[in-house]
C-alpha positions as CSV (number, residue, x, y, z in Angstrom):
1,X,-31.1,-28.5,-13.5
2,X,-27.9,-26.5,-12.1
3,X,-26.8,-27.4,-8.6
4,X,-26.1,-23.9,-7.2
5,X,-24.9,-25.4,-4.0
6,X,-22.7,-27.8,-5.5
7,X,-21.2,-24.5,-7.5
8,X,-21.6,-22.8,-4.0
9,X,-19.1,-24.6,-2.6
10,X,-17.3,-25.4,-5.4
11,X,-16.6,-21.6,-5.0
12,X,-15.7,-21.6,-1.5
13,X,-12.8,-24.9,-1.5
14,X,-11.6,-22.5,-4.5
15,X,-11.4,-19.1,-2.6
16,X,-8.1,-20.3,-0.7
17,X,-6.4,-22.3,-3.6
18,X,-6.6,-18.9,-5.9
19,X,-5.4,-16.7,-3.1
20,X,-2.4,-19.1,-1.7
21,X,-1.4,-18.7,-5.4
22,X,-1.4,-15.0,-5.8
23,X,0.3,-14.5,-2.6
24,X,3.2,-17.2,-3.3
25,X,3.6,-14.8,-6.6
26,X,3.6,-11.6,-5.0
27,X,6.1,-13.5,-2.3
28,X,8.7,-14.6,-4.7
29,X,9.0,-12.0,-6.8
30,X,10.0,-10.0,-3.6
31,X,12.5,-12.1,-2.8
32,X,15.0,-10.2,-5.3
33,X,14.0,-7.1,-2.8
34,X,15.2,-8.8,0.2
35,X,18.0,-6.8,2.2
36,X,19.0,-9.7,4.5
37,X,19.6,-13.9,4.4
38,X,16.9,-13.9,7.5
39,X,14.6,-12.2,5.2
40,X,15.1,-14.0,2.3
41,X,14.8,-17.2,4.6
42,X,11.5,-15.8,6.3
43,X,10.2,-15.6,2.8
44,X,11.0,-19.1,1.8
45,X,9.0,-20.4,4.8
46,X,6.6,-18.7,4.3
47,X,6.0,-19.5,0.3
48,X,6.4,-23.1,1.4
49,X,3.5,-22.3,4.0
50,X,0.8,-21.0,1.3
51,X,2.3,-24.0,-1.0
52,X,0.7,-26.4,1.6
53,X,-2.5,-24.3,1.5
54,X,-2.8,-24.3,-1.6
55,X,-1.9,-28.3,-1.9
56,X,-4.7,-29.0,0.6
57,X,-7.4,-27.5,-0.6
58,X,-6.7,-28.3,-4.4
59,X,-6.9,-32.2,-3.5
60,X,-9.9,-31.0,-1.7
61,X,-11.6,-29.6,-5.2
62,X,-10.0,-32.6,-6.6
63,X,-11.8,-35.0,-4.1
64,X,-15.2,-33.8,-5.0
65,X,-15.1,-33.8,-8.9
66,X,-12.0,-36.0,-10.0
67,X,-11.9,-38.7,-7.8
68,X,-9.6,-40.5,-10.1
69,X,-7.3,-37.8,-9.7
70,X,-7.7,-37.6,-6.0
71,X,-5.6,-41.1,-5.8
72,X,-2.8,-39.9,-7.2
73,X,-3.0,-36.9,-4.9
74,X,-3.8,-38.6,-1.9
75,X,-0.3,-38.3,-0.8
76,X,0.3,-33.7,-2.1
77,X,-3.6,-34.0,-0.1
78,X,-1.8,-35.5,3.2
79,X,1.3,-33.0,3.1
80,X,-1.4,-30.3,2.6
81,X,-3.0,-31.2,6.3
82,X,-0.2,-32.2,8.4
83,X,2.8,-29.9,7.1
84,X,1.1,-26.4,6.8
85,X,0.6,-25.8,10.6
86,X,4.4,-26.7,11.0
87,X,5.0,-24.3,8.5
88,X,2.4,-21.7,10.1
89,X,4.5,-22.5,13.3
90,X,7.5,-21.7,11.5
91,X,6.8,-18.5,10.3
92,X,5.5,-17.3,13.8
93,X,8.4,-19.0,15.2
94,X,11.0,-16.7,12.9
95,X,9.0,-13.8,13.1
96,X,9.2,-13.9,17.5
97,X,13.0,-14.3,17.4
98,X,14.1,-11.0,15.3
99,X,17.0,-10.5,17.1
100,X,18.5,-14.5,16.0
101,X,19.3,-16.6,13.6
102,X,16.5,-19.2,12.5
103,X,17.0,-22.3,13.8
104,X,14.5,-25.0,12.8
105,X,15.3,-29.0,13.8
106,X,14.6,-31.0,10.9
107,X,12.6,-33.5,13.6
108,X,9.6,-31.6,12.8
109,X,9.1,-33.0,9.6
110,X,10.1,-36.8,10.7
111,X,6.6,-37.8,11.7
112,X,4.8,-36.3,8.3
113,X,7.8,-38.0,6.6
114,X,6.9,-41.3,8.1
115,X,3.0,-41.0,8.0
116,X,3.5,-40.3,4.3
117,X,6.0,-43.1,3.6
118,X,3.8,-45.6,5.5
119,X,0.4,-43.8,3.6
120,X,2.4,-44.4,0.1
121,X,3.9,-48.2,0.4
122,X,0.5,-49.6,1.3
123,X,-1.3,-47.8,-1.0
124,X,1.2,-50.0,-3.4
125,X,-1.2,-53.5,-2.3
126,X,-4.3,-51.9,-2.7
127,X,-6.0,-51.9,-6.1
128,X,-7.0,-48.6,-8.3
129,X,-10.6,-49.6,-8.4
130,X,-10.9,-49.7,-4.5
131,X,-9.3,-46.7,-3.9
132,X,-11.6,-44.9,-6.6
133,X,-14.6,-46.6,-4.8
134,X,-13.3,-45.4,-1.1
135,X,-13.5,-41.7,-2.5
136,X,-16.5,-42.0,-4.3
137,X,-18.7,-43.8,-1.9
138,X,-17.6,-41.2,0.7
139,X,-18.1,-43.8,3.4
140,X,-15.4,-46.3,5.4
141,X,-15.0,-49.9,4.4
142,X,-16.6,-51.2,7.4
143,X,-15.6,-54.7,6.1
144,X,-13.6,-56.8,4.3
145,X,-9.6,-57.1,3.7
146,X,-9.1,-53.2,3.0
147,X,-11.0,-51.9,6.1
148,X,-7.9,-50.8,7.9
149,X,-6.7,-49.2,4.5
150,X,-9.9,-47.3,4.4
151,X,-9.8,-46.1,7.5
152,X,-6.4,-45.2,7.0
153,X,-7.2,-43.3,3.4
154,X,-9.8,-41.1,5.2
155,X,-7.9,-40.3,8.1
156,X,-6.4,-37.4,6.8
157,X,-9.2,-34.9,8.2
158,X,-8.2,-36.7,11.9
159,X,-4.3,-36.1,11.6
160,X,-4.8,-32.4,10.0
161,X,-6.9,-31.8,13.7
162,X,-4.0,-33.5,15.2
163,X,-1.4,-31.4,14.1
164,X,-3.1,-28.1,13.8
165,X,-4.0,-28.4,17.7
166,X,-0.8,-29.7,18.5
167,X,1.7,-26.9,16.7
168,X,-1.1,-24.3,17.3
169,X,-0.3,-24.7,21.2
170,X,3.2,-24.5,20.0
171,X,2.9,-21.3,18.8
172,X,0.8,-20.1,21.6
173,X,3.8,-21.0,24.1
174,X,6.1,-19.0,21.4
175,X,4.0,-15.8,21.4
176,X,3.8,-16.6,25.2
177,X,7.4,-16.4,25.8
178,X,8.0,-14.1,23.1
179,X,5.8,-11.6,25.3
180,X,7.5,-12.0,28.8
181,X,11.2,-11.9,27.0
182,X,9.7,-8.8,25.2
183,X,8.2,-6.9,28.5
184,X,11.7,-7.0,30.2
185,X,13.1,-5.1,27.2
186,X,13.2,-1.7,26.6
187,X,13.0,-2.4,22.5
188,X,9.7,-3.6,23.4
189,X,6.1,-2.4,24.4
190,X,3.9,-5.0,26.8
191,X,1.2,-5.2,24.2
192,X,1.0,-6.8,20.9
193,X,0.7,-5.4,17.4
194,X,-2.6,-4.9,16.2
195,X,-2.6,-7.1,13.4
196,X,-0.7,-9.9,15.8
197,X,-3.6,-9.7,17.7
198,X,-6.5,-10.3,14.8
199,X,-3.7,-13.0,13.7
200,X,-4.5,-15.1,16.5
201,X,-8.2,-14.2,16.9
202,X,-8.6,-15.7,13.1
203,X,-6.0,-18.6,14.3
204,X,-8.6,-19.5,17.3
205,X,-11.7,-19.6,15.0
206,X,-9.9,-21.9,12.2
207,X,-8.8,-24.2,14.9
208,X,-12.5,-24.4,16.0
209,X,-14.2,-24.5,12.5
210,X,-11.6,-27.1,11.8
211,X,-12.4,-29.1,15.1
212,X,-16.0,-28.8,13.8
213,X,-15.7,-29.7,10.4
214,X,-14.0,-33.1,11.5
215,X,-17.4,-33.6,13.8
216,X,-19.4,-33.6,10.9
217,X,-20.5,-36.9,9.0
218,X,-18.2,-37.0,6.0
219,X,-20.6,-37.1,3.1
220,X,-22.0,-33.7,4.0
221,X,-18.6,-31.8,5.8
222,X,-18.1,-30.0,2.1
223,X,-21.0,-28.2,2.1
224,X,-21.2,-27.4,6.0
225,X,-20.8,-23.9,7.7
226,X,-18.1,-25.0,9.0
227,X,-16.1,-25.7,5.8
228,X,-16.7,-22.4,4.7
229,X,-15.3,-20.7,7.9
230,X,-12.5,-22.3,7.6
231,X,-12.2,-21.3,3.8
232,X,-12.7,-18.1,4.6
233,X,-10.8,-18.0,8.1
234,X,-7.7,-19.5,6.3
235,X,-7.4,-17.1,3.6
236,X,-7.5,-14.6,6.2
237,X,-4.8,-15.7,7.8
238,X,-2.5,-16.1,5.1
239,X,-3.5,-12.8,3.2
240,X,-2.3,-10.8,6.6
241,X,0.5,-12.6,6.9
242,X,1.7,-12.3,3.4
243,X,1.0,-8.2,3.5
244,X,3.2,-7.6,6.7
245,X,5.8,-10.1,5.2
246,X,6.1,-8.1,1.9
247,X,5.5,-4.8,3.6
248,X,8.8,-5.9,6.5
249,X,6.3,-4.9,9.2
250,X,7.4,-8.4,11.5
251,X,7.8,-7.2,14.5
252,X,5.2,-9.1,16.5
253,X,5.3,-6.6,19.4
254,X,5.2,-2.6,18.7
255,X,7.3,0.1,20.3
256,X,5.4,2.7,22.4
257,X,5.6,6.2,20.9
258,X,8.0,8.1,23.5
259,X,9.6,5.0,25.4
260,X,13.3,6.3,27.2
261,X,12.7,9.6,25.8
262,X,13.9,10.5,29.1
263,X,17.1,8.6,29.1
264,X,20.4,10.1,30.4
265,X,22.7,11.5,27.6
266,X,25.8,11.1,29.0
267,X,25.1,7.7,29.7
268,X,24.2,6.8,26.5
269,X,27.0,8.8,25.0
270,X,29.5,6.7,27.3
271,X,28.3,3.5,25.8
272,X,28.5,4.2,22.2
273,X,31.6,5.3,22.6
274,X,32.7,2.6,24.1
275,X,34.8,-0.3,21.7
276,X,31.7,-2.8,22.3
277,X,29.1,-0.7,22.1
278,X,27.3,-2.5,19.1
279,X,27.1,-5.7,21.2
280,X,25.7,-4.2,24.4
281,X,23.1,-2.4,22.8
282,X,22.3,-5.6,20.5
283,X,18.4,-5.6,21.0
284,X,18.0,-2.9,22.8
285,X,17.2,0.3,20.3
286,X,15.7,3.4,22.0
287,X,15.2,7.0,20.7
288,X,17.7,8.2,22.8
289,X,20.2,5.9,21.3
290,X,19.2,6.3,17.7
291,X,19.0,10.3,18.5
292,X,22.4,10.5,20.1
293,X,23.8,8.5,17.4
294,X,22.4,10.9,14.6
295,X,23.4,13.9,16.4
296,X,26.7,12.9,17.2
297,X,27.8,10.8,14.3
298,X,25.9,12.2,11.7
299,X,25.5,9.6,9.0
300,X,22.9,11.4,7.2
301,X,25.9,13.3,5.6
302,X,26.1,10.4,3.5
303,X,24.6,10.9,0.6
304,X,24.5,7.0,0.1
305,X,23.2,6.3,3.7
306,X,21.0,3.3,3.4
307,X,19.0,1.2,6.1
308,X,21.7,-1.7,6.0
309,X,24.6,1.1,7.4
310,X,22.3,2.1,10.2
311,X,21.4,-1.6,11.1
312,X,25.1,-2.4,11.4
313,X,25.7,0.5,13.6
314,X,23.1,-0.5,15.8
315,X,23.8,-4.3,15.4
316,X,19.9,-4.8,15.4
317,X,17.8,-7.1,13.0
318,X,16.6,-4.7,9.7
319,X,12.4,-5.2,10.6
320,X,13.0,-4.6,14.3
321,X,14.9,-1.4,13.3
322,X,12.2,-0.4,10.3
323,X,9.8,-0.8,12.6
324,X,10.9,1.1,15.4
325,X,11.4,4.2,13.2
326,X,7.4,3.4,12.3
327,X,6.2,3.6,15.1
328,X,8.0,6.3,16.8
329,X,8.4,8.2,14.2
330,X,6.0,7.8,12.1
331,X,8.0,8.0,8.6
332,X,9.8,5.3,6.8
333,X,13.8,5.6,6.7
334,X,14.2,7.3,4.1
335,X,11.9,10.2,5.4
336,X,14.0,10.0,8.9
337,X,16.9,10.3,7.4
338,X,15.8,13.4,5.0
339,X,14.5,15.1,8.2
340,X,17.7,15.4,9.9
341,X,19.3,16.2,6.7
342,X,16.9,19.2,6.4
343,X,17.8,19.9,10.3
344,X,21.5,20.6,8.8
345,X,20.7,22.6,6.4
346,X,18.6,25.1,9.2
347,X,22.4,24.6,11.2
348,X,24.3,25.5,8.3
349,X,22.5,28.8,7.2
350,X,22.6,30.1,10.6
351,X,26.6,30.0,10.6
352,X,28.3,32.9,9.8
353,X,30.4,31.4,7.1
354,X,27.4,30.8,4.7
355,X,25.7,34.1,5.3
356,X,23.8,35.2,1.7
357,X,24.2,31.2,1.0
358,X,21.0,29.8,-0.7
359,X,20.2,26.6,-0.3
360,X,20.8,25.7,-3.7
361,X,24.4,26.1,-2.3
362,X,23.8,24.0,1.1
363,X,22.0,21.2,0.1
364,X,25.1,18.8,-0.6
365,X,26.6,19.7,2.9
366,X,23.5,18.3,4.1
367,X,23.7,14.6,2.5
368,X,21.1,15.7,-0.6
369,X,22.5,14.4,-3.8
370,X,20.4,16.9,-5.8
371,X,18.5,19.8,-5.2
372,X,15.2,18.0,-6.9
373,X,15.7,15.5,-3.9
374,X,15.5,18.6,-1.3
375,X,13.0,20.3,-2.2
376,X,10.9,16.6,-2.4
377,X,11.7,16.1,0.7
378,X,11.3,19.9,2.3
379,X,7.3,19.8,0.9
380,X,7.1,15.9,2.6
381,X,7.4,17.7,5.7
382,X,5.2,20.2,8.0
383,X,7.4,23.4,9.5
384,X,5.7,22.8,12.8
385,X,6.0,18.9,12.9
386,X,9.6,18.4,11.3
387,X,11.5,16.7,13.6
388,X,9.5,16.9,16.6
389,X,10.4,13.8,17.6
390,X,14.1,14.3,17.5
């Protein structure tokens, strides 16, 4: 007779071990679409992240139908529980420090390390046979010489508890301080991103699912509810995380829509013309400053202008300036760009010089490269909407 609840939940362990693998695909192969060294970096973390997923719950399906196999992956099954909430801490961590280099101390990973070296040399003493029998009979050895060893073997629920509650309360002080050094700048709004905050609403439930799922008696914490939240939880998490790490959307905190609009010109103007200008504005992007630097400078004449110019010009990270042009302008670079180029061309036909001009004539003064690539750009945009925001 088929067991549908044995193929029931055989369904569920599997539901985060196929998604960690399509997302770690879709993750490396954009790597070779990376602008920066951070981003490549943040990627890198972030595959080794969904590698631990995937490593955890695979020793999981592993557990329950090859228990043979299951003692050779005891040790990948450990990794799994204990490293991918430093990982997941990591990734936050990178992703609330835009404006810095990633610096990560290596002492993170001592006490894994040591737990799995300890883990692996007395699994060395301890026959095959009562190792197979500790995962099949799903119960401790409540006696005899390999008690301790036993208790040891299925400890690995207890230590993934451990570690997700303790580097979940390090990410909480992160996002914590991340938000107070964020409200005192003006590159900054004083709420979070909407998909920041469903992040941590499905990072609250997965701790207590988890928590839960260790309360329950180990022969039946497979098939409970609360091993299927987490299932479920988890791949949430990693599937929104992987989307606004491919899309560059990681700026934890959004920019309000009309922030220093009011700014004083002439005291922007003084500061970028001033020799360390880059440095004083370093993390500090408003649409006054981007504006005056458009209007003035004009770099949109270039017809090779590309995001990494304007990011060394305003000596800000690439996703914080991506994002700000998001969200107060509602158009990708590219589009922001082509809108002020389309601004110069209304300048140049109202000059005198290029009266009868078409602007089949005009559109290289403006930055176009082809006339194709004006007129794309001229029906990508409403008359009464184009530039509004400049």
């Amino acid at each position: 007779m088929i067991d549908f609840n044995l193929y029931l939940n055989t369904l569920v362990i599997l539901i985060p071990v196929f998604t960690a693998s399509a997302c770690m695909l879709l993750t490396a192969f954009s790597i070779h679409n990376c602008h920066t060294p951070q981003e490549k970096t943040l990627m890198a973390i972030h595959i080794r992240f969904l590698l631990m997923i995937f490593m955890s719950w695979f020793t999981v399906f592993c557990y329950l139908f090859f228990p043979k196999a299951f003692v050779f992956l005891n040790i990948p099954c450990l990794a799994g529980f204990v490293l991918a909430p430093v990982f997941f801490f990591r990734v936050i961590r990178f992703l609330a420090r835009p404006d810095r280099k990633e610096q990560f101390s290596p002492l993170h990973y001592l006490a894994p390390a040591l737990i799995g070296l300890v883990f692996l040399t007395w699994s060395l003493f301890v026959p095959f046979d009562v190792q197979v029998e500790i995962v099949t009979s799903r119960e401790l050895f409540i006696a005899g010489k390999y008690a301790l060893y036993s208790r040891l073997f299925t400890s690995k629920p207890v230590l993934r508890v451990i570690f997700m509650l303790l580097y979940y309360s390090f990410i909480a002080r992160q996002l914590v301080n991340y938000y107070r050094k964020a409200s005192c700048k003006d590159s900054f709004v004083l709420k979070p991103a909407r998909w920041v905050i469903f992040l941590i609403i499905l990072s609250l439930i997965f701790a207590f699912s988890s928590v839960m799922s260790f309360l329950i008696p180990r022969k039946s914490a497979i098939s409970s509810v609360y091993t299927a939240i987490t299932a479920f939880v988890i791949t949430g998490q990693f599937l929104l995380l992987t989307f606004h790490i491919i899309r560059r959307k990681y700026l934890l905190y959004a920019l309000p829509a009309g922030s220093n609009d009011n700014a004083d010109p002439d005291a922007e103007k003084k500061k970028t013309e001033d020799i360390g200008r880059r440095r004083m504005h370093s993390g500090k992007l408003t649409r006054s400053r981007l504006n005056t630097y458009f209007r003035e400078q004009k770099p949109y004449l270039r017809k090779d202008y590309k995001i990494a110019d304007l990011v060394e010009a305003m000596d800000v990270n690439r996703s914080v300036l991506s994002a700000f042009i998001n969200n107060n302008y509602n158009v990708n670079f590219n589009r922001f760009v082509n809108q002020w180029r389309l601004r110069e061309i209304k300048r140049l036909q109202i000059l005198p010089s290029n009266k009868g001009k078409s602007v089949a004539k005009l559109f290289h003064e403006a930055g176009f490269t082809e006339l194709r690539q004006y007129y794309r750009a001229a029906a990508a945009e409403k008359p009464r909407t184009l530039l509004r925001n400049s």
